[in-house]
N, C-alpha and C positions, 0 to 999 in steps of 0.2 A: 504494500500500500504506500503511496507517495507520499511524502510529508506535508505536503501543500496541496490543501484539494484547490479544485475548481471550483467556482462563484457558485457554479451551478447546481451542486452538490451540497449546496448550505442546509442545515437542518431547520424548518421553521421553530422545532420545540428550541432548538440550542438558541437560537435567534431571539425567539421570547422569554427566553428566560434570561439574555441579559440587557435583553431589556428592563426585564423585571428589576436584576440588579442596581441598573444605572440606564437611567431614558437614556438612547440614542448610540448607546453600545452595539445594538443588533445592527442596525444603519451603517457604522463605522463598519463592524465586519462584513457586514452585503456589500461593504464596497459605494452605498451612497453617503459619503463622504459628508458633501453638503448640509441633506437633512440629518444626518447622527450630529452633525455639529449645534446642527440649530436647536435639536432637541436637549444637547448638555445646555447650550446657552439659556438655555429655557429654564429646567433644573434647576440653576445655581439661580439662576433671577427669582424664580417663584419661591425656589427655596428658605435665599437669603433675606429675601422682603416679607414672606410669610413668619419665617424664625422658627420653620420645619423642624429642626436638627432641635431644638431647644425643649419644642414641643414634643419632639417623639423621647425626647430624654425624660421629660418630667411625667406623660403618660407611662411608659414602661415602669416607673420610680410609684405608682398610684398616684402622684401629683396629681389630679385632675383639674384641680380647680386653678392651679398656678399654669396652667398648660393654657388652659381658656383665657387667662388674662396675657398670657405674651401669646397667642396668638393673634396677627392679622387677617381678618376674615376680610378682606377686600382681596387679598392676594390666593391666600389658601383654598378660596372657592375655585382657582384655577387648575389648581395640581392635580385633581380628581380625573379631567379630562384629557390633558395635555400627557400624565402618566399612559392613563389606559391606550390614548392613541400610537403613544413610541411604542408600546408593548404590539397592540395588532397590526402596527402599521409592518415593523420586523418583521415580524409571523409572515405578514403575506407576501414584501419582500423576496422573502424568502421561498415561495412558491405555496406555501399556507393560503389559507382561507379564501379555499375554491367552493366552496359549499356553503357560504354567507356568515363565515363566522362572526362576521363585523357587528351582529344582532347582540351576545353575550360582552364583545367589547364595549359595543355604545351603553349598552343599559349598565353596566357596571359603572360606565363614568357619570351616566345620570344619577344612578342612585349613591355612589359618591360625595356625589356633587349635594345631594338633598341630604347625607347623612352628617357633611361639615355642615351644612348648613343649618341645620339641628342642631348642633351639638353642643349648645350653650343651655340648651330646657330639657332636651328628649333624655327620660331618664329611665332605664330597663332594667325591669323592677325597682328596686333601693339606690343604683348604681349611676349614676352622671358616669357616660362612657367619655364626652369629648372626644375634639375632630379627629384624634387620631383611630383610637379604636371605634366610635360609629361612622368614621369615614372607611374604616374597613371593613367593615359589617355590612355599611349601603355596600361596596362595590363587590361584595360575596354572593349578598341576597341579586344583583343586578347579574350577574354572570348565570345564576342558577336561571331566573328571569328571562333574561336574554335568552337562554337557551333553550327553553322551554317554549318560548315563540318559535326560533328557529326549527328545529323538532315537528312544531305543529304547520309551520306554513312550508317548509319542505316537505314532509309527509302529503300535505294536501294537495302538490305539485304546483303550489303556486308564484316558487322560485327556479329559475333555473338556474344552473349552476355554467358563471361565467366564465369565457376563456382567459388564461392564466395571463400576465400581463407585469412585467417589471419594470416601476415608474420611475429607477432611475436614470435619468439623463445620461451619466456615461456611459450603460450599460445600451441605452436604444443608440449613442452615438458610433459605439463597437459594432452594432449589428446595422446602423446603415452603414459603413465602412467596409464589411465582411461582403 
């Protein structure tokens, strides 16, 4: 086996999963250079004006309440979206989500996005979860959600499943050149 695969050979799961790690990792490895960039620049902007890092420090600690107060929710309503899309946007990339998988990624970042935005009252059971863990909570119940549409509107044959398509630039500029 050669040490260096080919572009083409990308794994979508390895793809989404570092994305998972770090937006725009999956990007940098497919080779679209430009959007893996703009998705760390992304990252570090939402991150550092939101005070993510601070926030995920003092929810993991049970801090809940001190996590809510350095939270920026003008900012951190953004992460929920911007995350989930580096994540499927890699995936498909990579030749993923030929079968609509984009249903489980969008509702994940909906329900996300509604789970920060909660996350100053909504409290389950006795527990004030705040944005970090009801912002993981919306984007779990959103993926199960999501796919559970997808599931039902694929089964009824009301999607067809589109031809494979890699949006990056240099890779359509390879193949008019070829």
């Amino acid at each position: 086996m050669p040490l260096l695969k080919k572009a083409s050979m990308k794994s979508p799961l390895e793809m989404m999963f570092w994305s998972i790690a770090f937006p725009g990792f999956g990007q940098v490895l497919n080779g679209c250079i430009g959007k893996g960039l703009l998705f760390i620049f992304l990252e570090f902007l939402i991150n550092s004006n939101a005070n993510i890092n601070e926030v995920i420090v003092l929810s993991f600690s049970g801090h809940i309440m001190e996590a809510i107060k350095v939270t920026n929710y003008q900012w951190i309503m953004y992460y929920p979206c911007v995350y989930t899309f580096a994540i499927w946007d890699a995936y498909k990339d990579a030749g993923g989500g030929l079968t609509y998988s984009f249903f489980p990624a969008v509702f994940s970042a909906y329900f996300g996005t509604l789970g920060v935005v909660f996350s100053r009252e909504f409290v389950f059971g006795w527990v004030l979860l705040g944005p970090i863990w009801l912002g993981i909570l919306g984007m779990l119940i959103g993926l199960f959600v999501g796919y559970l549409i997808r599931i039902f509107l694929v089964g009824r044959g009301k999607l067809v499943t589109p031809a494979a398509s890699n949006v990056c630039r240099s890779d359509k500029a390879k193949a008019a050149t070829d």
